[in-house]
C-alpha positions as CSV (number, residue, x, y, z in Angstrom):
1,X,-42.0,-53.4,-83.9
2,X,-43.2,-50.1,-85.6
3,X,-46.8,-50.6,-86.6
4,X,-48.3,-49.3,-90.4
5,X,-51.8,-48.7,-91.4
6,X,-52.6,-48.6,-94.9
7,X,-55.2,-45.9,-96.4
8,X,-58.1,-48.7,-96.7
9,X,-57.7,-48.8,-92.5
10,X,-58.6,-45.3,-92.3
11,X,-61.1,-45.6,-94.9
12,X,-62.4,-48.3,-92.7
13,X,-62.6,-46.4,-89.4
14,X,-64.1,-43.1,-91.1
15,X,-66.8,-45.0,-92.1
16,X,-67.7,-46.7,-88.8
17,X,-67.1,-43.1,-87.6
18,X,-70.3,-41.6,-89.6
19,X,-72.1,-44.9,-89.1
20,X,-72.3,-44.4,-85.3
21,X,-72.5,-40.5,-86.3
22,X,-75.3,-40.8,-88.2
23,X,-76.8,-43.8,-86.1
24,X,-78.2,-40.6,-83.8
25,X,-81.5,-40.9,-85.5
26,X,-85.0,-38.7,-85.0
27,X,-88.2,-40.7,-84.5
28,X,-90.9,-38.9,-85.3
29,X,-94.7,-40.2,-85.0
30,X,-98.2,-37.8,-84.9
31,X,-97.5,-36.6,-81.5
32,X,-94.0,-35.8,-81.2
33,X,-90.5,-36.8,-81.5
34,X,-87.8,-37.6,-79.4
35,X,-83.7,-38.1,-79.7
36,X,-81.7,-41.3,-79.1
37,X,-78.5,-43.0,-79.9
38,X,-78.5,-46.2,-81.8
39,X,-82.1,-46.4,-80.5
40,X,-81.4,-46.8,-76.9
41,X,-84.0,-44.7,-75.0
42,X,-82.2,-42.3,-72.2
43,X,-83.6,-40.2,-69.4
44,X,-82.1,-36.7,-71.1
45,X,-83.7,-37.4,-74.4
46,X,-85.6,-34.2,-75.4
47,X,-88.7,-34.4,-76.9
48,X,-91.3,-32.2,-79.4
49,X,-95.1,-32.0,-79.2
50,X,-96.3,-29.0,-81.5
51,X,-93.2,-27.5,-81.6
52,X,-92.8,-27.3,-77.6
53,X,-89.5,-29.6,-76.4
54,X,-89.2,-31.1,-73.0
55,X,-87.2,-33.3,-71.0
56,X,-88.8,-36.8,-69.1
57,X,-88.8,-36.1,-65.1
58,X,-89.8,-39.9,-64.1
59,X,-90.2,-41.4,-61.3
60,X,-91.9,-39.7,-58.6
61,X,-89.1,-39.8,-56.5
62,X,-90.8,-40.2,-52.9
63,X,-87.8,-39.5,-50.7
64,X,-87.5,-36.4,-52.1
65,X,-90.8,-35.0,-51.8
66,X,-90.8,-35.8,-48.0
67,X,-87.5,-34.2,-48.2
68,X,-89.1,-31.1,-49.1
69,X,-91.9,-31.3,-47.1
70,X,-89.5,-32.0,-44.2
71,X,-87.7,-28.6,-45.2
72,X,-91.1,-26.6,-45.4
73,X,-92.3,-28.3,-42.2
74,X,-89.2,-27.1,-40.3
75,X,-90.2,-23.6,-41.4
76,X,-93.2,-23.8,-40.0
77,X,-92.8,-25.5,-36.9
78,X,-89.4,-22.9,-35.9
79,X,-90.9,-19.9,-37.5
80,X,-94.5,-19.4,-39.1
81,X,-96.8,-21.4,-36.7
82,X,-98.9,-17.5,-36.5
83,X,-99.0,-17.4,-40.4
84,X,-101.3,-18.3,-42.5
85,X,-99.5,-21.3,-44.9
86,X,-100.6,-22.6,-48.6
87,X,-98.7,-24.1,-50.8
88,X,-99.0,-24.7,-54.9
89,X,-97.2,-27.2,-57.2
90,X,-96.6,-26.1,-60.5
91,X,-97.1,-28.6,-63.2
92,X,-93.9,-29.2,-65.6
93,X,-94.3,-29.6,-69.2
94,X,-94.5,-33.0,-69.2
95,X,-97.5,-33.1,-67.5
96,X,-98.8,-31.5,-70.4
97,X,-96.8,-33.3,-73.5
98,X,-95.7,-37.0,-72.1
99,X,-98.6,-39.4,-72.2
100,X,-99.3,-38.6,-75.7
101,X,-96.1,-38.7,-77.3
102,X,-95.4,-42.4,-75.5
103,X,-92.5,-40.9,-73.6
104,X,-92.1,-42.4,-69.4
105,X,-93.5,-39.8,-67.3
106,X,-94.2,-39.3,-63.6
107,X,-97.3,-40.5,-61.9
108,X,-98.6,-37.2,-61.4
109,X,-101.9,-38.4,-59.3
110,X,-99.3,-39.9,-56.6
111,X,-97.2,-37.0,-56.7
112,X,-100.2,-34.8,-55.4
113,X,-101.7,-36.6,-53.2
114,X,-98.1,-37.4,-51.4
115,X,-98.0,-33.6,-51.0
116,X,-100.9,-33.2,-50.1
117,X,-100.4,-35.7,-47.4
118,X,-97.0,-34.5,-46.2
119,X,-98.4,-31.0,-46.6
120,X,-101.1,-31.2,-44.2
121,X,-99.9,-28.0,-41.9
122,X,-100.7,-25.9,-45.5
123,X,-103.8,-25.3,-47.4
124,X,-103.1,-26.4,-50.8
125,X,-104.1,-24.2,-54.1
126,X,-104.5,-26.2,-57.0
127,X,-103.3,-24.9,-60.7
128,X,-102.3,-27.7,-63.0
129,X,-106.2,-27.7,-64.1
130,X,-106.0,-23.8,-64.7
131,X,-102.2,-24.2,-66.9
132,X,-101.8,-25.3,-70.8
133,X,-98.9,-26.5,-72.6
134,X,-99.2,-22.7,-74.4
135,X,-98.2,-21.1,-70.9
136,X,-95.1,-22.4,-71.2
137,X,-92.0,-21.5,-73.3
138,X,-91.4,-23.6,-76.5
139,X,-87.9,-24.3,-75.9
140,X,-87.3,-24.1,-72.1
141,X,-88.8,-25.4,-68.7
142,X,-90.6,-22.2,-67.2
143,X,-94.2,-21.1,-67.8
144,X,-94.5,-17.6,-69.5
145,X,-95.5,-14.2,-67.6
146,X,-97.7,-12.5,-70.1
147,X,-100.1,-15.8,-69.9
148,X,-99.8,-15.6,-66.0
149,X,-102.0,-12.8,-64.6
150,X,-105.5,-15.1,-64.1
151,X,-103.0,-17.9,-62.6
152,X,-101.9,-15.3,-60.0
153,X,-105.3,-13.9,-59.6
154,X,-106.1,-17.2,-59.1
155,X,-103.6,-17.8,-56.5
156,X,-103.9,-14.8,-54.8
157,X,-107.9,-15.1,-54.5
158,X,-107.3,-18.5,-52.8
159,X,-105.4,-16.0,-49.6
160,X,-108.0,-13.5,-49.7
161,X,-106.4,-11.4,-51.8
162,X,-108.1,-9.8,-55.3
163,X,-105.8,-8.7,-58.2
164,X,-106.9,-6.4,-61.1
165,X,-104.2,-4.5,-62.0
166,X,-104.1,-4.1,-65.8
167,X,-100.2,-4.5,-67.8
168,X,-98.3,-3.4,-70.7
169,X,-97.0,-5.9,-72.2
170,X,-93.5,-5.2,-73.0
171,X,-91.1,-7.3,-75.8
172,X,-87.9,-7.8,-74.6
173,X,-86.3,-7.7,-78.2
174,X,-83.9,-10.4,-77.6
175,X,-84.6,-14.3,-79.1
176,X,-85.0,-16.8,-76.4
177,X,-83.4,-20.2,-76.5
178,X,-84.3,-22.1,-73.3
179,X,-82.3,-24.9,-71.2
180,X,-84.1,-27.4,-73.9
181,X,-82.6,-25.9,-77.2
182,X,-78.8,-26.6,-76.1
183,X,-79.4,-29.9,-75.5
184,X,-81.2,-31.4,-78.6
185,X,-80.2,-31.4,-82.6
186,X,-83.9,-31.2,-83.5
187,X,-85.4,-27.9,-85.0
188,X,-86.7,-25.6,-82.5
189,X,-87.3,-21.9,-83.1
190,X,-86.5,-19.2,-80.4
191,X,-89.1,-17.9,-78.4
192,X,-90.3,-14.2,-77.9
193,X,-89.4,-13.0,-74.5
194,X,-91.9,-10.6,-73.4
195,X,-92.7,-9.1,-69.7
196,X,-95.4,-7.4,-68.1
197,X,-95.0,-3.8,-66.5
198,X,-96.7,-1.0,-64.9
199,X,-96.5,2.4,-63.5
200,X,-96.9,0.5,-60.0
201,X,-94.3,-1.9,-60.9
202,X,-91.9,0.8,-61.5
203,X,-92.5,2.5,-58.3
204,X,-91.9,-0.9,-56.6
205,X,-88.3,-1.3,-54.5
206,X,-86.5,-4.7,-55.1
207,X,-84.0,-5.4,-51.8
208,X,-81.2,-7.8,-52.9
209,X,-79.5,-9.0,-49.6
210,X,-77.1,-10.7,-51.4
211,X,-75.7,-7.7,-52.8
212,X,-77.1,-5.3,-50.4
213,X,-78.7,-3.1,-53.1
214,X,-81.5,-2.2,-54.6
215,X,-82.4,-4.0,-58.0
216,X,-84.9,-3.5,-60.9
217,X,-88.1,-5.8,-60.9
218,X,-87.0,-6.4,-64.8
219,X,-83.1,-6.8,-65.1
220,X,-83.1,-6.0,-68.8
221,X,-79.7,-6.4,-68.9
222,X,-79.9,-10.0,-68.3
223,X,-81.5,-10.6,-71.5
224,X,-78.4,-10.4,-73.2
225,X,-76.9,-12.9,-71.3
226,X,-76.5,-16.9,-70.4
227,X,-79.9,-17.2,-69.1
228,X,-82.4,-14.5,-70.6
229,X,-84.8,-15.3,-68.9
230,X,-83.3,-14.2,-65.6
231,X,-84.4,-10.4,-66.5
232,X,-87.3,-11.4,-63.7
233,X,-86.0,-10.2,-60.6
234,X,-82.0,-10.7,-61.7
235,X,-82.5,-14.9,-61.9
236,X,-81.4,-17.3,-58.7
237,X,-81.4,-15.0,-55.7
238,X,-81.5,-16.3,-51.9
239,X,-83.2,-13.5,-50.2
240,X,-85.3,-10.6,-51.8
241,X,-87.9,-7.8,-50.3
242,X,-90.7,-6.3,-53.1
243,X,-92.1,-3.4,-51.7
244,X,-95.3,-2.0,-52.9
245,X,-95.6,1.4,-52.3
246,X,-99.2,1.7,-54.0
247,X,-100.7,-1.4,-51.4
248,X,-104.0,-0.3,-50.2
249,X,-103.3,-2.5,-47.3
250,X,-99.8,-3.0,-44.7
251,X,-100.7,-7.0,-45.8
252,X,-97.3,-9.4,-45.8
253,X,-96.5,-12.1,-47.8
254,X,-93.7,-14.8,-47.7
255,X,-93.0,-16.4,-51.0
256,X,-90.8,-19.6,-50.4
257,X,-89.8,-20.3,-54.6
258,X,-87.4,-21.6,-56.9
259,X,-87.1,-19.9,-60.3
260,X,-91.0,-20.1,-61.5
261,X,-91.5,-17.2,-58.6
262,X,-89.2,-14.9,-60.6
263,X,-92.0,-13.9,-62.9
264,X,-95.2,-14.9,-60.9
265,X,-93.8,-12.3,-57.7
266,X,-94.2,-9.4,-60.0
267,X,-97.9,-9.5,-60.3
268,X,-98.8,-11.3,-57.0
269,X,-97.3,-7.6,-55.5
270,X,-100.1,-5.9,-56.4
271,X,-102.2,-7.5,-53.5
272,X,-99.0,-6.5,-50.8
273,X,-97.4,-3.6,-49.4
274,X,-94.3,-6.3,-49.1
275,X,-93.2,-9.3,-50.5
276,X,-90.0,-11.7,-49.1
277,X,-88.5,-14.1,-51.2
278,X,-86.3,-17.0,-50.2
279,X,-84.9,-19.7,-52.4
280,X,-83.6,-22.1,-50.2
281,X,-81.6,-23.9,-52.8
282,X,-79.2,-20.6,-51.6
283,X,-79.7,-20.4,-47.8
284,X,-80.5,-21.9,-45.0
285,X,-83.8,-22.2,-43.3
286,X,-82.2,-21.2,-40.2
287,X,-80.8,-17.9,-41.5
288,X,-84.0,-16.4,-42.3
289,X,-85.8,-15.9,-39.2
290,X,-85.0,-12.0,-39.0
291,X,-86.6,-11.8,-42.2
292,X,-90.6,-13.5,-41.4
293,X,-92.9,-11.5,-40.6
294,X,-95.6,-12.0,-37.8
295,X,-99.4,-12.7,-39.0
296,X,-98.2,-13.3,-42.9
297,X,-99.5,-15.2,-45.7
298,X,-96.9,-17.6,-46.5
299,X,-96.4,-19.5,-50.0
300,X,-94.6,-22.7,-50.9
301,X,-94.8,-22.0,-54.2
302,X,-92.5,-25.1,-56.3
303,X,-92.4,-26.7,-59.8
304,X,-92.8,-30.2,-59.8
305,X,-89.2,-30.7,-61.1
306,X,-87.7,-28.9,-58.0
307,X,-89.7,-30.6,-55.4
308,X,-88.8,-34.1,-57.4
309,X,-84.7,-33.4,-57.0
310,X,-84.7,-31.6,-54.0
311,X,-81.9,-32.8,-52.6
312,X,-80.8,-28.7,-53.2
313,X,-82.8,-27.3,-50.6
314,X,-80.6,-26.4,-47.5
């Protein structure tokens, strides 16, 4: 039998269509707001504190920092045991935003000191105390260059190293909406994209193994594109070489980083005559032996987020 519906059914349905449309509701208190759907409260809700949007990371997820440690260990124990190892945690903006605006965050005392634990071959540089909510981008997850030269002097002054190298800063002219603005209805304006150059920087050669070619420090082409802020040092890569050709010393430095290295690398170069970079999110551990060098400082350089879901290191 051939069924009808009458006008007043679709009436009907429309308008339990922009109820549970509508029923997508901002709640807004002094410190910040955050998205749900008929109230229920969901891990991928963004927030807003002060016009900065994040994303909860919660809970420490134990496995997977002895996963990682278990990765940079290996490292270590196959390759590096004549290097001189330190490793730094970089805070993500919820360290910064959570606890004030009520929202579940990770217990960021236990994530240190399980590091710190499982990290006991590395000496470990602390810079969540040195970072502020302002050093980060409004609207996406990384921490912002131009605010980055003390953090790196910082860093590098824990290896021995001294940085004093003065920068132009440099707009990118190109609006920034970070990972944060595609996934949230709430108002958040774009942020300025800037980056930090030099006459050394341009003398600097970039050695993309992937692509066996040379490559610019800034990729200002990539501002244009999916992901502008991969204009530092062309975004994901598995293997790069930074040479300095204005080093006062033949000093050697092994970054092991995921994507907040893009922009810190840069700046750390000025204390190097070379710099190797490996994401191992993109390679193996065990492919990268040719590549370490003897009697180097080596970095495990990793945002909290990373070393929390790092069930992507190889």
């Amino acid at each position: 039998m051939r069924r009808t519906y009458s006008l007043t059914f679709f009436l009907i349905l429309g308008a339990a269509f922009l109820l549970l449309f509508f029923s997508v509701k901002t709640r807004t208190d002094k410190d910040g707001a955050s998205l749900s759907l008929l109230g229920l409260r969901e891990p991928s809700r963004i927030y807003l504190k002060g016009g900065y949007a994040s994303q909860p990371e919660y809970p420490v997820n134990s496995d997977s920092l002895s996963y990682a440690a278990g990765r940079f260990r290996f490292l270590y124990d196959e390759y590096l045991s004549d290097c001189r190892i330190y490793y730094c945690v970089i805070p993500d903006k919820n360290y910064f935003m959570a606890e004030e605006c009520g929202q579940p965050h990770m217990d960021y005392d236990a994530f240190f000191a399980q590091m710190r634990k499982e990290m006991d071959f590395a000496s470990e540089i602390v810079i969540a105390d040195r970072l502020r909510l302002s050093d980060y981008y409004r609207t996406d997850a990384h921490w912002r260059q131009e605010n980055l030269p003390e953090i790196a002097g910082y860093i590098a002054g824990q290896m021995g190293v001294t940085l004093t190298e003065e920068y132009e800063l440099t707009a990118a002219d190109v609006s920034f909406y970070g990972s944060f603005a595609s996934k949230t209805i709430l108002p958040v304006p774009a942020d300025d994209l800037y980056y930090l150059d030099s006459e050394r920087l341009r003398r600097c050669r970039v050695y993309d193994y992937e692509t066996d070619s040379v490559i610019p420090v800034y990729d200002l082409e990539k501002r244009n594109g999916r992901d502008p802020y991969e204009l530092f040092l062309s975004g994901a890569k598995s293997l790069l070489i930074i040479e300095n050709p204005d080093a006062a010393t033949d000093r050697e430095l092994v970054l092991f980083r995921d994507s907040f290295g893009s922009s810190i690398a840069p700046l750390l170069s000025e204390g190097y005559a070379k710099i190797t970079l490996a994401d191992i999110r993109y390679i193996s551990p065990r492919m990268l032996e040719p590549y370490l060098p003897k009697n180097a400082d080596v970095l495990f350089l990793y945002s909290t987020s990373v070393l929390n879901n790092s069930i992507t290191m190889k």
